[in-house]
N, C-alpha and C positions, 0 to 999 in steps of 0.2 A: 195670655199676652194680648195687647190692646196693638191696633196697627203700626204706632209709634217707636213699638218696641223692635218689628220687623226693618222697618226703615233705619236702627240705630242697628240692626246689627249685618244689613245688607251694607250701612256708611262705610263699618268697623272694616269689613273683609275688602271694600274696594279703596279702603286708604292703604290698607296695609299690603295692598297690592302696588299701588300707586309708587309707595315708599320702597319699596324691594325693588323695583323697578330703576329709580333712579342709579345713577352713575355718581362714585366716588371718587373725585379725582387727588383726595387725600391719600397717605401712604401712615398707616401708624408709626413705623420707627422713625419719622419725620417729626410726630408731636414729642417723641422724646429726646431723639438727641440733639432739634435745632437745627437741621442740616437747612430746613427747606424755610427761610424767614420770606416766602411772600403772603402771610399771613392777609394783610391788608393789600392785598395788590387787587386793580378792581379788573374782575374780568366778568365779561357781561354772558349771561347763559340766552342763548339760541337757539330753536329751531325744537325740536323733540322735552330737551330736557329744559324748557322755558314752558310748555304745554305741561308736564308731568308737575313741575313745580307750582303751577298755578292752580291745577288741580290738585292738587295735596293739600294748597289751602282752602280751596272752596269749601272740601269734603271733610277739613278739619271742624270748622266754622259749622256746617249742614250737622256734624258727629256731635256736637255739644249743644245745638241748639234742642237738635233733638232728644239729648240723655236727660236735657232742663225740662224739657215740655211731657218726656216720659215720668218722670218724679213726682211731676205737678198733674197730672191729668189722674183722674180715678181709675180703677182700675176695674 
């Protein structure tokens, strides 16, 4: 394992931490029966979960740039 490969798999466990982390303010029996149509209603995320969100992307972006440069780089 080349140092690349450490960095993609230290990305992997701190997105998937990031992700577990977050807050769901969906309710499943709501995508089925319809009850809950503010589908498109725009609410703006704040404070905590506006941080976790932005870091989910970053680290998404950081996790694929580097699974690319892992592939590509010899070994």
């Amino acid at each position: 394992m080349i140092w690349v490969d450490y960095i993609v798999i230290v990305t992997a466990v701190l997105l998937a931490t990031v992700v577990m982390m977050m807050h769901s303010t969906d309710n499943i029996k709501d995508a089925f029966s319809g009850e809950k149509s503010e589908l498109f209603k725009n609410k703006k995320t704040r404070g905590f979960e506006l941080f976790l969100m932005r870091t989910a992307a970053v680290l998404s972006v950081i996790l694929v740039v580097t699974v690319v440069l892992s592939n590509n780089l010899p070994h």
